[in-house]
BATORKOL-634133 format. One record per residue (C-alpha): residue number from 1; residue in one letter; x, z, y. Coordinates in Angstrom, 3 decimals. Each point is the difference from the previous one (the first is absolute). Last residue first. Layout:
<rs>
+-----+--------+----------+----------+----------+
: num : residu :       xx :       zz :       yy :
+-----+--------+----------+----------+----------+
: NUM :      A :        X :        Z :        Y :
...
+-----+--------+----------+----------+----------+
</rs>
This chain:
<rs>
+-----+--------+----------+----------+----------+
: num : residu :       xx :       zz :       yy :
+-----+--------+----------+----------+----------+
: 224 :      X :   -5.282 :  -30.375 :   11.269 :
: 223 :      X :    3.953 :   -0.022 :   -0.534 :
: 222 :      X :    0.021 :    3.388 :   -2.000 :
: 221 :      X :   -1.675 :   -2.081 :   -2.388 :
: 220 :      X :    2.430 :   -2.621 :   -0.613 :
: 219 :      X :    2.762 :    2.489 :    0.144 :
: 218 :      X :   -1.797 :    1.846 :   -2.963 :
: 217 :      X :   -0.297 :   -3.405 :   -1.775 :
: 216 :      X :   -1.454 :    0.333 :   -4.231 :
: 215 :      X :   -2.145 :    3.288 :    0.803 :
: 214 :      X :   -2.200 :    0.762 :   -3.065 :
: 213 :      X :   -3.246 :    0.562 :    0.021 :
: 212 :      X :   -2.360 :    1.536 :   -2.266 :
: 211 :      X :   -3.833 :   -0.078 :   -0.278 :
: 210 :      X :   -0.211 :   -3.326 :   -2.127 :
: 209 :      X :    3.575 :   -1.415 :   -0.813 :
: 208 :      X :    1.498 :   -0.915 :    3.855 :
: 207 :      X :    2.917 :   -1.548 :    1.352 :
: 206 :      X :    0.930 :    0.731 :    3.597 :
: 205 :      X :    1.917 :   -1.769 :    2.976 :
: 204 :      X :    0.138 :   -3.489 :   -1.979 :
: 203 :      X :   -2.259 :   -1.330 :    2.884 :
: 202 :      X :   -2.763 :   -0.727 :   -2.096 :
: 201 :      X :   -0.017 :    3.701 :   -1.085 :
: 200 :      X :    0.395 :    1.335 :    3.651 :
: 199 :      X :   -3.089 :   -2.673 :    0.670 :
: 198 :      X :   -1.861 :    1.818 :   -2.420 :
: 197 :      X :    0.519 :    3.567 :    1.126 :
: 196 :      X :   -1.172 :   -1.418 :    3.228 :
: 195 :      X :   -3.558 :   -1.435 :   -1.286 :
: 194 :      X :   -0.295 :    3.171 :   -1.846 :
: 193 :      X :    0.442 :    1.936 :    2.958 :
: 192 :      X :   -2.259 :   -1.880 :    1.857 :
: 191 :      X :   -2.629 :   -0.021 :   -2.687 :
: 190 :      X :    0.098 :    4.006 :    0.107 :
: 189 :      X :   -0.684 :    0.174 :    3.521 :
: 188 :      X :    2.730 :    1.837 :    2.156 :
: 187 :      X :    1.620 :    3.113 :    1.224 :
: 186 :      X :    3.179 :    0.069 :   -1.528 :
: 185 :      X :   -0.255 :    2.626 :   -2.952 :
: 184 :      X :   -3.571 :   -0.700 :    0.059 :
: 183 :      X :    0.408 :   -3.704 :   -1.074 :
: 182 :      X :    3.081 :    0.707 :   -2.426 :
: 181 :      X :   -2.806 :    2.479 :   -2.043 :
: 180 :      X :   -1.959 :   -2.672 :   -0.362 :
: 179 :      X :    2.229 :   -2.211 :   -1.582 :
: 178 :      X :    0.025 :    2.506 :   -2.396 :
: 177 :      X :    3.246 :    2.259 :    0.000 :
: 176 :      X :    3.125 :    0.658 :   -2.811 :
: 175 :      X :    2.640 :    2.304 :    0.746 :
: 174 :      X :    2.868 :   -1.152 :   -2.328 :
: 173 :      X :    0.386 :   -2.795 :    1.937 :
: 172 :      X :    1.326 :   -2.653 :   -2.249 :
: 171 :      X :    3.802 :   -0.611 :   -1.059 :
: 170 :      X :   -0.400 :   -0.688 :   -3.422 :
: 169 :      X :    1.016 :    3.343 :   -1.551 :
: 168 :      X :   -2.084 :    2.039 :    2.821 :
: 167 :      X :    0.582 :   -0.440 :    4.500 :
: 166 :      X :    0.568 :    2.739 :    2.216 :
: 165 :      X :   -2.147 :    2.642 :    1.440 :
: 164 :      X :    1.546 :    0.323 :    4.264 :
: 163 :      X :    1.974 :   -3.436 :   -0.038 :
: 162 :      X :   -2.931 :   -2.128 :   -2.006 :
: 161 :      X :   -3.050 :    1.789 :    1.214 :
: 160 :      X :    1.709 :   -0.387 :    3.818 :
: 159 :      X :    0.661 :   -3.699 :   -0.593 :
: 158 :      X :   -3.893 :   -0.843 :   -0.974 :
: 157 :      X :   -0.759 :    2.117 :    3.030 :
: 156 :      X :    1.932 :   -1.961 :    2.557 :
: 155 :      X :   -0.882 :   -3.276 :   -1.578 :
: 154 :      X :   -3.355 :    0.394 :    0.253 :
: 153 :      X :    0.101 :    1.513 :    3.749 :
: 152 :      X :    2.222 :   -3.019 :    0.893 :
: 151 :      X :   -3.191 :   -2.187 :   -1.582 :
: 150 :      X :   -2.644 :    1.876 :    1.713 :
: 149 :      X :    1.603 :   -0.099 :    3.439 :
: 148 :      X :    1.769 :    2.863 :    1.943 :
: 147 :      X :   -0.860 :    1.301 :    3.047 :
: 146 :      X :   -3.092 :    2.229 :    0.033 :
: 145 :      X :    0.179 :    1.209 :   -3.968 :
: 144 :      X :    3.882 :    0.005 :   -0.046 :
: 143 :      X :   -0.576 :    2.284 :    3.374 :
: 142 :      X :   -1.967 :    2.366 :   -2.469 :
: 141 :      X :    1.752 :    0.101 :   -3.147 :
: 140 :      X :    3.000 :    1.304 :    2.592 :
: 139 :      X :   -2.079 :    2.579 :    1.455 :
: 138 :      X :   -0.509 :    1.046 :   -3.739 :
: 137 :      X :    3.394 :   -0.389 :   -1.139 :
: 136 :      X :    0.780 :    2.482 :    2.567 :
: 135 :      X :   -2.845 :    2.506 :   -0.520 :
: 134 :      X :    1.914 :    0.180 :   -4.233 :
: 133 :      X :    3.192 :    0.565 :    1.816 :
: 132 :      X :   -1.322 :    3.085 :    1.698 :
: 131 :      X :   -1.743 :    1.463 :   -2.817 :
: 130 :      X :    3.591 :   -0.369 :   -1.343 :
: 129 :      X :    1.603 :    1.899 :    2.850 :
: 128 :      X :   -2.858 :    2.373 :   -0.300 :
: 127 :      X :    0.806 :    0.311 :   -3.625 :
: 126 :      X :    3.597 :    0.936 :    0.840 :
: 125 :      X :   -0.297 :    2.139 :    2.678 :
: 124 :      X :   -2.135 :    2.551 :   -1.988 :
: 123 :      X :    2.027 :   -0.171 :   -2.900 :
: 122 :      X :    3.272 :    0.740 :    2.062 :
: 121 :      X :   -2.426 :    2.918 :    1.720 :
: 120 :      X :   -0.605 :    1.648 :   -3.353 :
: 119 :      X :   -2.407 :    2.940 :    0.252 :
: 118 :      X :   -3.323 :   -1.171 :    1.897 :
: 117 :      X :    0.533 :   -3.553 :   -1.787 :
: 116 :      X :    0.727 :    1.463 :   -3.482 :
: 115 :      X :   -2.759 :    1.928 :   -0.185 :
: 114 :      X :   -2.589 :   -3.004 :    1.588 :
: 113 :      X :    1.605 :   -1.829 :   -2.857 :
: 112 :      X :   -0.643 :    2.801 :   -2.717 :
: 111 :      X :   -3.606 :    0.715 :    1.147 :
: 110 :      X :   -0.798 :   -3.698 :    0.309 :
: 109 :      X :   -0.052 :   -0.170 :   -4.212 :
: 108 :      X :    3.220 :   -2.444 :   -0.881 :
: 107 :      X :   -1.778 :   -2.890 :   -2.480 :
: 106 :      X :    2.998 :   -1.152 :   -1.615 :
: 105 :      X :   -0.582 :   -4.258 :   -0.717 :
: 104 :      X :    0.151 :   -2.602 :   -2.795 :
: 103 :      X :   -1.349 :   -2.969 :    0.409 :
: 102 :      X :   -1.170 :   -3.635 :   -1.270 :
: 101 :      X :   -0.076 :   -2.769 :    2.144 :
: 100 :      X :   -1.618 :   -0.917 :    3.208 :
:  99 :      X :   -1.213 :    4.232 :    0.530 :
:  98 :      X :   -2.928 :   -0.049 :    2.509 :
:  97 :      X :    0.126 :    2.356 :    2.956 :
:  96 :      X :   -1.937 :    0.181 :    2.990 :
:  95 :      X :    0.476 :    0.858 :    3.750 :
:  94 :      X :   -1.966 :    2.708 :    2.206 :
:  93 :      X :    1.140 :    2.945 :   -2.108 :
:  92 :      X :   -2.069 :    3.143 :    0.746 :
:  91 :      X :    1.802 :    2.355 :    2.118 :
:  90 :      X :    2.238 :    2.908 :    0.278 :
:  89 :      X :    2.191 :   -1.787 :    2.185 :
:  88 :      X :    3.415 :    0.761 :   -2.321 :
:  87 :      X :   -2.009 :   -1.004 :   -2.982 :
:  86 :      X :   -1.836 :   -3.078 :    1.030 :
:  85 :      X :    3.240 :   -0.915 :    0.963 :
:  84 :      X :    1.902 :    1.004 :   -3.056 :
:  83 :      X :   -2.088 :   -2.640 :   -2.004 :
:  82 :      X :    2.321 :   -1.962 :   -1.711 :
:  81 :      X :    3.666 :    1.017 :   -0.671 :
:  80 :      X :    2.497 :   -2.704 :   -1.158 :
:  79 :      X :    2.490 :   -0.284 :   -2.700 :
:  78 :      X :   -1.282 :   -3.133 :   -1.587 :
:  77 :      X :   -2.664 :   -2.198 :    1.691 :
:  76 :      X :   -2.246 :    0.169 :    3.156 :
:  75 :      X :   -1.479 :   -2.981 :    1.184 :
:  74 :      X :   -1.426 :   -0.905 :    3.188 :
:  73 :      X :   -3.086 :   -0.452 :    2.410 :
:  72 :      X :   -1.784 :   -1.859 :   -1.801 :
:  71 :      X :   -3.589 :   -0.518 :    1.666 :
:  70 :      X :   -3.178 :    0.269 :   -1.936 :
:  69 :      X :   -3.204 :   -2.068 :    0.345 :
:  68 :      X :   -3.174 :    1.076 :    1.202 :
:  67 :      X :    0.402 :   -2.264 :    3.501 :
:  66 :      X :    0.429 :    3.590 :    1.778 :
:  65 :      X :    2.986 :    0.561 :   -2.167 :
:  64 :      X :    1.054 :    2.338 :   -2.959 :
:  63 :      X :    3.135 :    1.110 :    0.556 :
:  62 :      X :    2.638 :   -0.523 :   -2.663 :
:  61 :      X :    3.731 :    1.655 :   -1.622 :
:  60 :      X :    1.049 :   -1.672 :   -2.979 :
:  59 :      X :    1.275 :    1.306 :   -3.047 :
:  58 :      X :    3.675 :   -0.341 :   -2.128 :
:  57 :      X :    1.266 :    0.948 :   -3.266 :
:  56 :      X :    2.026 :    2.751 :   -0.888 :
:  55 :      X :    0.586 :    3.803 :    1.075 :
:  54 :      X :   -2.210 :    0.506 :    3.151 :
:  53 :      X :   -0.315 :    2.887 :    1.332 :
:  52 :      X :   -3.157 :    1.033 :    1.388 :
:  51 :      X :   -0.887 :    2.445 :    2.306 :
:  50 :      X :   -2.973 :    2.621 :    0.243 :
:  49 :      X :   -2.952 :    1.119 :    1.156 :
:  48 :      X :   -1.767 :   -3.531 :   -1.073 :
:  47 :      X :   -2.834 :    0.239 :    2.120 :
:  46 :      X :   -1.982 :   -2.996 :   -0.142 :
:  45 :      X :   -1.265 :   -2.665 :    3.203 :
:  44 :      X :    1.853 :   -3.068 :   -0.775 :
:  43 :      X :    0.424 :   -0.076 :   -3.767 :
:  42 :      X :    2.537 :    1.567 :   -2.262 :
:  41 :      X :    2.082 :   -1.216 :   -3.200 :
:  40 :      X :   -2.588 :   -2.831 :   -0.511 :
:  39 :      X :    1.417 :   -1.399 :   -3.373 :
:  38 :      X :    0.582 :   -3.886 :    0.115 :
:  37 :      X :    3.060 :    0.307 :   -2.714 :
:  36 :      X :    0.097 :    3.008 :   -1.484 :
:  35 :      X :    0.691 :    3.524 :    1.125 :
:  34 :      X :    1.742 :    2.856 :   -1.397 :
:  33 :      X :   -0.046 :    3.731 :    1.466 :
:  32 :      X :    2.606 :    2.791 :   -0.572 :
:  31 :      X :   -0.974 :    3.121 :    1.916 :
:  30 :      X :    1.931 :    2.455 :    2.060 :
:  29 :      X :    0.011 :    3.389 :    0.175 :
:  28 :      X :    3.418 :    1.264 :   -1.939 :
:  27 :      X :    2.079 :   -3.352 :    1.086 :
:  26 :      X :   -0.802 :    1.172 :    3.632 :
:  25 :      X :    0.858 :    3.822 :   -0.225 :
:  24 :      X :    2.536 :   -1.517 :   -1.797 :
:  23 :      X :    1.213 :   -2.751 :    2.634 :
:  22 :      X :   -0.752 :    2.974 :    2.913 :
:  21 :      X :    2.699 :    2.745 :   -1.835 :
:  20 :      X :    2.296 :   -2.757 :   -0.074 :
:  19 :      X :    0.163 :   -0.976 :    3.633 :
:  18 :      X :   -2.153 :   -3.374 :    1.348 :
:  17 :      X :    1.429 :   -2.686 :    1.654 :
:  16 :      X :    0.125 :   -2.328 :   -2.964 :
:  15 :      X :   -3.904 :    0.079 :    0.078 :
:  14 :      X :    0.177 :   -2.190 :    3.314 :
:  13 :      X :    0.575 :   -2.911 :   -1.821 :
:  12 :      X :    2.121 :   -1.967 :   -2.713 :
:  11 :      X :    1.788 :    2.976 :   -1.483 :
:  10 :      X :   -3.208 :    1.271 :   -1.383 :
:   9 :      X :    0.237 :   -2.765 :   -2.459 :
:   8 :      X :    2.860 :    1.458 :   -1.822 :
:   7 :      X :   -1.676 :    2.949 :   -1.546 :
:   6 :      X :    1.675 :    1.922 :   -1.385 :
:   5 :      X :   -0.894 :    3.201 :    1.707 :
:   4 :      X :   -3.543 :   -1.321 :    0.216 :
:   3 :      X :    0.068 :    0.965 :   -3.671 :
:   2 :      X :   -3.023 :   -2.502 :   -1.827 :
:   1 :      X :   -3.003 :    1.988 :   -1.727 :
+-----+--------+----------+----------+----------+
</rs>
C-alpha cells in the first residue's frame, strides 16, 4: 500500500492541510482503487461514505435529465477530491461519476474525513472553500446556458479541456469525448454540435482524427 506521507498528490487539495498523525491515520485506512475508461465510479442516488482522491486520469461529473439524457456538469482530474459533499451532508450523492480515461484513486472511508473536519479547522476551511469554488462554476455553467450561444459555448469548453488537461505527443486533447458528450456539456442536440464542430474544422479552428481534437487557433476560438 502507497505512504500518504509521500505522497505528492495530497499537496494539490485540501489533504495538504492535514497534521501528521491524520495523513497516517489516513494512509493506514484507505483503499487503492483503479478504474478504466467508461467505469461508473458512483451513480446518482449511492452512498459512497467516503472521498475519493484522485491520482491520474480524469472523470466527469453528470445529472441525469428529465429528457433521459445526462448532463455534464464537469470534470475532475489529477489532485482533486470527489465526493466530499455527499460526505460532509451525510447524503446520497445526487451527481454521477464516470472515469474518461483510465484511473487511479485513494478511497478515504468518511470516518477519517468527518475526523479530520471536527478536529482540523484549516482542513475544514479549506474544503468548504473548494466546495465553494466548485457552486461557482456551477452558477457560472448556468448563465453560459441562458446567455451564451451554442457555438461560444463550444469553443469555451473545447479551450477549457485544452488549458485545464492538456494536449498528448501531437497536440490533441488528451481527454477525449463523443460528439455526444459536447451536446450535454452545452446544452444542445447532438447534430448541432456536430454541425458546429464541423464548421470549427472548416474554419481551420480545429483538426480532427476520429474522437480527438486538436486546437489549431486558440485566439480564433476565443473570438466566437
Amino acid at each position: 500500500m502507497d505512504n500518504c506521507q509521500q505522497c505528492i498528490i495530497k499537496e494539490l487539495n485540501a489533504l495538504k492541510t492535514l497534521n501528521d498523525e491524520e495523513v497516517s491515520r489516513i494512509s493506514d485506512n484507505k483503499t487503492t482503487l483503479n478504474f478504466k475508461k467508461g467505469d461508473v465510479i458512483f451513480g446518482e442516488g449511492e452512498n459512497i461514505n467516503g472521498v475519493f482522491c484522485i491520482r491520474q486520469g480524469v472523470c466527469k461529473i453528470s445529472k441525469m435529465g428529465i429528457n433521459g439524457k445526462d448532463q455534464i456538469i464537469n470534470f475532475i482530474g489529477k489532485g482533486n477530491l470527489l465526493g466530499q459533499r455527499s460526505v460532509i451532508c451525510d447524503e446520497s450523492t445526487n451527481l454521477k461519476a464516470t472515469s474518461m480515461t483510465d484511473m487511479d484513486a485513494c478511497f478515504i472511508p468518511k470516518k477519517e474525513i468527518l475526523d479530520s473536519l471536527t478536529h482540523n479547522s484549516k482542513f475544514s476551511m479549506t474544503v468548504l472553500k473548494d466546495m465553494s469554488n466548485s457552486l461557482k462554476l456551477t452558477d457560472n455553467h448556468i448563465v453560459d446556458l441562458a446567455q451564451k450561444s451554442v457555438k461560444q459555448r463550444l469553443a469555451e469548453t473545447l479551450l477549457y479541456i485544452h488549458d485545464t488537461f492538456g494536449v498528448d505527443e501531437e497536440g490533441m486533447l488528451t481527454v477525449i469525448l463523443s460528439r455526444e458528450d459536447y451536446a450535454n456539456i452545452v446544452g444542445t442536440a447532438t447534430e448541432s454540435a456536430i454541425r458546429i464542430l464541423s464548421q470549427f474544422k472548416k474554419e481551420g479552428l480545429i483538426s480532427t482524427v476520429g474522437k480527438q481534437i486538436k486546437i489549431e487557433d486558440e485566439k480564433g476560438l476565443v473570438r466566437q
